[in-house]
Residue, then its C-alpha position, 0 to 999 in steps of 0.5 A: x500500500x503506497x501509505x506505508x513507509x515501511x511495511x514488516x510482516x504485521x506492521x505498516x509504518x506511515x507519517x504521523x499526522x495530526x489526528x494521530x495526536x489523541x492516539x499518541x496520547x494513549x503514551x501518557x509517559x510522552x510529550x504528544x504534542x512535542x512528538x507530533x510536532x517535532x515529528x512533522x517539522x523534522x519530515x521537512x527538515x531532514x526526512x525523517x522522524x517518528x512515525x505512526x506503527x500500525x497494525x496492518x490486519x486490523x488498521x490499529x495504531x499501536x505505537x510510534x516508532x522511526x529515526x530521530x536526528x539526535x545531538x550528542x557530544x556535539x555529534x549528530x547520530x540517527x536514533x531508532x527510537x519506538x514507543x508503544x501504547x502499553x497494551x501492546x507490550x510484550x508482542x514483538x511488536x516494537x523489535x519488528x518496527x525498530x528491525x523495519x526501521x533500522x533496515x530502512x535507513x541502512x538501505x534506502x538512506x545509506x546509513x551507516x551508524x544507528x544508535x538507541x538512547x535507552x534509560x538504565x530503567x528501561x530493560x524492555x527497550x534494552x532487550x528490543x535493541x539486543x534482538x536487533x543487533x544494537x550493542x552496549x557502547x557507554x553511559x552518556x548524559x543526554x537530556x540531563x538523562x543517564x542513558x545506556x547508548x546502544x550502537x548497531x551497524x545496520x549493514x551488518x543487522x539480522x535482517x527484517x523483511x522490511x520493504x520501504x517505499x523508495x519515493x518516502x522518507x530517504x535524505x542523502x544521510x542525517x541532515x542530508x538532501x531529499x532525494x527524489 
């Protein structure tokens, strides 16, 4: 379906939009309204952002998953990030949107490096980053946050089936040129 941006075995996953704004309500630990605009605003600035994870048998939105244009050490680094509405936890769901993701940017993008931010709290998400090939590299303070930086060369992943749609999402790179 040309809606998708990336599409797994279960998931299909497109731009968020605004009226996705009450679902990613449904996240009560994130900022909706930062999420949807920071996603909307960096579709025009570099490509790419969060986008909406959607169950594609019943058309259910469950998440938001995607690559973000992170700052760290005075670096840029792509980030896979997801968040799933809690009673979708536990299913595989957001290992298969991040696998789809991080495919994505390793092969319609050229990524070369693709990092995860995780809190030490946060096992579920280490364990999502670990069944996708992403490795501990070190401790760093982001956000005034201590956090686990996962690190993941995504030529080298397991591998996810994904498809991309070619005419979506792809920039020459983080904070590259959009291709056309």
């Amino acid at each position: 379906m040309a809606e998708w941006i990336i599409e797994t075995a279960r998931l299909g996953l497109r731009r968020l939009r605004p009226d996705d704004l009450a679902q990613i309500r449904r996240m009560p630990w994130l900022d909706a309204e930062r999420v949807l605009h920071r996603s909307l605003e960096e579709y025009e600035r570099v490509g790419h952002g969060f986008l909406a994870v959607i169950l594609r048998t019943s058309r259910e939105f469950v998440g938001v998953c995607g690559l973000l244009d992170q700052e760290i050490e005075g670096r840029r680094e792509a980030e896979v990030g997801y968040h799933l509405i809690e009673a979708f936890h536990g299913q595989g769901i957001a290992t298969e949107a991040a696998r789809g993701v991080m495919d994505y940017a390793a092969e319609a993008m050229g990524l070369r490096r693709i990092v995860s931010f995780i809190e030490h709290h946060n096992d579920r998400s280490a364990r999502v980053a670990a069944k996708n090939g992403l490795v501990y590299e070190r401790d760093e303070l982001f956000r005034d946050i201590l956090v686990r930086v996962f690190v993941a060369d995504p030529s080298v992943g397991r591998g996810g089936g994904a498809t991309a749609s070619m005419e979506s999402l792809a920039v020459d790179g983080i904070g590259g040129t959009p291709r056309a």
